[in-house]
Each structure stands twice: as C-alpha cells, then as structure tokens.
C-alpha positions in Angstrom: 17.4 92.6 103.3 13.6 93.7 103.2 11.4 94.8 105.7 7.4 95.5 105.5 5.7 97.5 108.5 2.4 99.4 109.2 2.5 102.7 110.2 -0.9 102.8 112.5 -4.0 105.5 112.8 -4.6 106.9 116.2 -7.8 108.7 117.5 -8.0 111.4 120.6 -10.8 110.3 122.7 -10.6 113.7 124.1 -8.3 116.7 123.7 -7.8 119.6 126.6 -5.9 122.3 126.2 -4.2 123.3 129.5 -2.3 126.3 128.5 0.6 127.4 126.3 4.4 127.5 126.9 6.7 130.4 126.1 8.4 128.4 123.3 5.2 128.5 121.5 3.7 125.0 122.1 0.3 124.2 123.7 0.5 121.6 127.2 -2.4 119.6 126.9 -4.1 115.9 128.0 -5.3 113.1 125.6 -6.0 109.8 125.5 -4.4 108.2 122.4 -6.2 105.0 121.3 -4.7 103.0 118.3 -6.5 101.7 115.6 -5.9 98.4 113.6 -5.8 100.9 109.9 -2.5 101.9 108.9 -0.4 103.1 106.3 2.6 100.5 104.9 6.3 101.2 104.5 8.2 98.8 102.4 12.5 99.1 103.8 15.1 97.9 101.8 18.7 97.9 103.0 21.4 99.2 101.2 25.1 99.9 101.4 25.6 103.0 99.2 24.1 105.0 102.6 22.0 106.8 100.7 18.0 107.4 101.6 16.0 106.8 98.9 11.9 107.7 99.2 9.1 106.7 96.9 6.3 108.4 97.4 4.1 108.8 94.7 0.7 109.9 97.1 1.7 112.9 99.3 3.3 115.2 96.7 5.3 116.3 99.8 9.0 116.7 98.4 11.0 113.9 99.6 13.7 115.8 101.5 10.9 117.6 103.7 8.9 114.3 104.1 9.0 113.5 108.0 9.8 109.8 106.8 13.2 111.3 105.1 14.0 113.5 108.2 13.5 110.4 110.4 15.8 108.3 108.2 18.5 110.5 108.3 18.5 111.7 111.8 18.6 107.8 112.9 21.8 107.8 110.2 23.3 111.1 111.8 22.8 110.0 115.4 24.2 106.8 115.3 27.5 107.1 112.2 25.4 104.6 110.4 27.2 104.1 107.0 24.5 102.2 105.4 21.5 103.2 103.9 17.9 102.1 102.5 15.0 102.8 100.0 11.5 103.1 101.8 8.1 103.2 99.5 5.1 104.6 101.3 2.2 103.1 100.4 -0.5 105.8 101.8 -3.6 105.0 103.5 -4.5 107.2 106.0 -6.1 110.5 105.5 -3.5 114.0 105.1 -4.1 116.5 107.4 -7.0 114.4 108.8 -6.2 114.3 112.7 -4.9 110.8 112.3 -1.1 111.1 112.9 -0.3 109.4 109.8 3.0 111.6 109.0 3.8 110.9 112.9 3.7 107.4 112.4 5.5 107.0 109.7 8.3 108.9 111.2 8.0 106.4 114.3 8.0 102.8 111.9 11.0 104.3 110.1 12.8 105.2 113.3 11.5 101.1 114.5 12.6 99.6 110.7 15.5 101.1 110.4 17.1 100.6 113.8 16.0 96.9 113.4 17.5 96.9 109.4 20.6 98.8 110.3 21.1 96.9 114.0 21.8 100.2 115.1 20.5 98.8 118.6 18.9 102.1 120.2 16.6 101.5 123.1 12.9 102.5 122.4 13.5 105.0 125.1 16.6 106.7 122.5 14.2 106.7 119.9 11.3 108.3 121.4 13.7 110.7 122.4 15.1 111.1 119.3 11.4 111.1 117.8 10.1 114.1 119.8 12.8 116.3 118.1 10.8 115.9 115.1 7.0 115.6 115.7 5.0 115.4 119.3 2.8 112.8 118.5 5.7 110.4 117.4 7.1 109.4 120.9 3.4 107.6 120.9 3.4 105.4 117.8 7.3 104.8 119.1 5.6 103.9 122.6 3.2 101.3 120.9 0.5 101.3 123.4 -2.6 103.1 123.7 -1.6 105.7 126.1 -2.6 109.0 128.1 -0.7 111.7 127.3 0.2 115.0 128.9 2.6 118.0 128.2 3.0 118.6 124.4 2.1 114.7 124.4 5.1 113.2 124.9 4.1 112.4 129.2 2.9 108.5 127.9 1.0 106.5 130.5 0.3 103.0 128.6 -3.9 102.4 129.5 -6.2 99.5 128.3 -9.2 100.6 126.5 -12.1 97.8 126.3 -12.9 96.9 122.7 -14.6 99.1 120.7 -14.9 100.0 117.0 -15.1 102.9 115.3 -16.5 104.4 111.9 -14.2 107.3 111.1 -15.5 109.9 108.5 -12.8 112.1 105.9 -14.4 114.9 105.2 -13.2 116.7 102.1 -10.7 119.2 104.1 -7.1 119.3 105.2 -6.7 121.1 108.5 -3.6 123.1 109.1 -2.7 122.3 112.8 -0.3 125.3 112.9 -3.5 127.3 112.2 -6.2 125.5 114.5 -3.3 126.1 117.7 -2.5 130.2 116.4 -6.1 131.0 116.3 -7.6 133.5 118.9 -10.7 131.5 119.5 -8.8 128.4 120.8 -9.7 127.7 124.0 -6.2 127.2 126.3 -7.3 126.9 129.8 -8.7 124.1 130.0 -8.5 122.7 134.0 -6.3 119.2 134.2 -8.4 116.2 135.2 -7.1 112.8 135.7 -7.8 110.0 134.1 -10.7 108.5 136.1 -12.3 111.6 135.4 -12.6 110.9 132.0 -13.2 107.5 132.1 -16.5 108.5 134.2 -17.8 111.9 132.6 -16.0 112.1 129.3 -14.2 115.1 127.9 -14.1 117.1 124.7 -12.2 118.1 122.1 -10.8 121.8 122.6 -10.0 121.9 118.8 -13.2 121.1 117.6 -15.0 124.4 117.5 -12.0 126.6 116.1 -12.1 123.8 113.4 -15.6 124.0 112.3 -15.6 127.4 112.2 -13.0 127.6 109.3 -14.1 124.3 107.8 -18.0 123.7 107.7 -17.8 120.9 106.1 -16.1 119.2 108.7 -18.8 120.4 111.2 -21.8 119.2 108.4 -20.2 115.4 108.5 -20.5 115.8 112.4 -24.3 116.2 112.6 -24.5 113.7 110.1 -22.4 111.0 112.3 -24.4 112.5 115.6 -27.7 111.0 114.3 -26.2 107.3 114.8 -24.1 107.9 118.0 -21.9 110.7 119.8 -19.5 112.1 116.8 -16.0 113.9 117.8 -13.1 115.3 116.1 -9.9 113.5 116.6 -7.0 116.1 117.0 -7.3 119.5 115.3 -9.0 116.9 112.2 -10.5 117.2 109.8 -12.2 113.6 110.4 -14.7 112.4 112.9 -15.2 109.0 114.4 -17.9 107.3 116.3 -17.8 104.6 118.5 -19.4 101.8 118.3 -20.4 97.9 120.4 -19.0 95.9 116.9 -18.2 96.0 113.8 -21.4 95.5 112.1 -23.1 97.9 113.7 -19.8 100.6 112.3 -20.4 99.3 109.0 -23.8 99.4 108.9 -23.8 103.4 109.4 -21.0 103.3 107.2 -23.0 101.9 104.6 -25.2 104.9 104.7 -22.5 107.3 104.7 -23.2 110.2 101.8 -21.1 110.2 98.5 -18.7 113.1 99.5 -17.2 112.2 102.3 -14.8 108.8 102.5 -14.8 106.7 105.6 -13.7 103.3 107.1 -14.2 101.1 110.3 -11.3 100.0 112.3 -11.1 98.3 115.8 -9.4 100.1 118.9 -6.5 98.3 119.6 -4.5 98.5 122.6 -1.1 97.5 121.3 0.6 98.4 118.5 0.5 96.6 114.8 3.7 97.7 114.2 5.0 95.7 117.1 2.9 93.0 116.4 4.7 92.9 113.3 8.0 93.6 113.7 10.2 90.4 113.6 11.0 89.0 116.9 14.5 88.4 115.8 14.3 92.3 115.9 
C-alpha cells in the first residue's frame, strides 16, 4: 500500500517574543499562514516493521532526521508491528524559516497513522508531535492558525487571499543561535489578535538575524523596493505580500541571480488534508 502527501511551507506574518521560560524555551505570538508550496513524501507500507528513509537532499543522517524520529515514535506509542519506507522529495528551503523539517515530521505522523490504521485522534498526535518540534502541532493542526506559548496555543484564523514572493537567500540560520543570542529582544508586550490585524507587528528575530547574516538583510532591501519585506521565523528567507499572482511573479522575475525564490498563494487549510484520502 502506497501513500503520496505534501508536507506544506508556512510563513510568520509576525513574530513577538514575550519572554523566556526556565526550561530554556522562548513564549511568544504568531500568526502561522500556510502556503500552497510543499515538500513530498512518498509512504510505502511494509511488514518487516522496519523504517526505511531515502533521502538523498538533506545529507542529515537518517536516524537523526525528524521524519525517522517521527516514524518511530508513532511505532513506539502505539505497538505498531509494521513498518514503511518514506522518500523525501525536498523542496523547501533548509534552515530557511519555512518549517519544512516540522512538516515533515507532522505528514509522517498524518501518513502513517492513516497507512498503519493506528487510529490516533489528531489531538494524540499533536500531542505526540510537540515532543519532537514546536512548530509541528501546527502543520498537524492544518489550518492557518494564531499561535501563543512556545506555539503550540493553535487558534484556527481565516486570512483573505493573498500571495506571496518568498526570497532564499544564500544562508542557513541556526534557530538555537538566533533564540541564545544576547541581542534578542524577549519582552515583547502580548497583543491580541485584532491588534495585529489593524497595526501589524514585527518580527523579533529579524534584527539578531541580519546582524550575523548580511546577506539575508541585503535581499530584504532589495524585496522593500516592491512592497513591505519580512523575515519569516528566525529565516533566512523573506516574503512579500502581494494582491495576485502576477503581480509576485512579476517582481520575481526581476529577482537577482544569487538568491532563489518562488510565489505561492496563502492558503487557509491545509494541502496535506486536502490530500489525504477520505477513506483515511
């Protein structure tokens, strides 16, 4: 039995910083919005129980890959004696501020309890999720959401349409480093969300992360001559919104030879959903 799912983008909109817990991580606010670009992951049931990853893009050894650990913590959890080979066909941007490695820990965690009919409520699984990453409860949630605590506080939202050009520039950001720096801001006040939907907010990362990587702050200024440009987690890319799609691609079409890019649409629901068999 064989099972193909995407493994969505997602952007911050905005990123506070509210403080930081004794057990090291950072509370925060967000708003998560989804994006119709994903990675793929290709499942294939087997009954030898064993976990077999292909990956032949991330050069992350397939033991510590989060799509591994998710495997195998479904397995654990639920006695499940069968197993499955999962290829990764790799899309999104490492290190970029995209959640890639998040959502593929959340489509296997979908896939597999669907493959294996291990029957575990989303609820279990976002649950189960959080153990390994804190932006995986989201792409488990499925909805463009605002988030709160270490972002796992998921209030589903509808976001108009929109589209947006998002930039790669050539850097890999370390989020471990971006949240131990001194110069991160941590106190930012709490507002709700019809605060930001009426002024705006910012990204707290943004400024610790273009002070280590210029070239992520050059590709900003470059994006800020067409429209308002932001970093999306602790980055390294930059998107800007834009009315439609031609008018993303048309910037796009400008964009300088050393940085990558794409356009994809804001969507409020999940592919991965959309995709999953409804006899799952």
């Amino acid at each position: 039995m064989r099972l193909s799912l995407p493994a969505p983008a997602k952007l911050n909109l905005f990123l506070h910083i509210t403080g930081r817990r004794k057990d090291g991580y950072h509370n925060l606010q967000t708003l998560f919005q989804l994006l119709d670009y994903s990675d793929l992951l290709d499942f294939e049931l087997n009954d030898s129980g064993r976990i077999c990853l292909i990956d032949e893009q991330t050069g992350i050894p397939p033991t510590e890959n989060l799509i591994y650990r998710a495997a195998r913590c479904l397995q654990e959890h639920t006695g499940c004696p069968q197993g499955a080979s999962i290829r990764l066909h790799k899309r999104l941007p490492m290190g970029g501020g995209l959640g890639g490695g998040s959502s593929n820990a959340a489509t296997t965690l979908v896939g597999l309890n669907a493959l294996w009919a291990t029957a575990l409520s989303k609820q279990q699984l976002m649950a189960m999720g959080e153990k390994l990453g804190a932006d995986i409860p989201l792409f488990i949630f499925g909805q463009s959401a605002w988030a709160e605590g270490i972002g796992e506080q998921l209030t589903a939202i509808e976001l108009p349409p929109a589209w947006y050009l998002v930039i790669v520039p050539d850097a890999h950001v370390s989020t471990g480093k971006i949240f131990a720096h001194q110069g991160l801001t941590r106190n930012t006040h709490p507002i709700k969300i019809r605060a930001f939907l009426e002024r705006g907010g910012r990204n707290d990362c943004q400024a610790v992360v273009e002070s280590i990587y210029p070239q992520v702050k050059e590709a900003r200024l470059w994006l800020a001559q067409f429209t308002e440009a932001r970093l999306t987690g602790t980055g390294a890319c930059l998107f800007g919104c834009f009315d439609s799609d031609t008018a993303a691609r048309s910037v796009l079409e400008q964009l300088p030879h050393q940085w990558q890019g794409f356009v994809a649409k804001g969507v409020n629901q999940s592919p991965l959903f959309q995709q999953l068999p409804s006899k799952y």
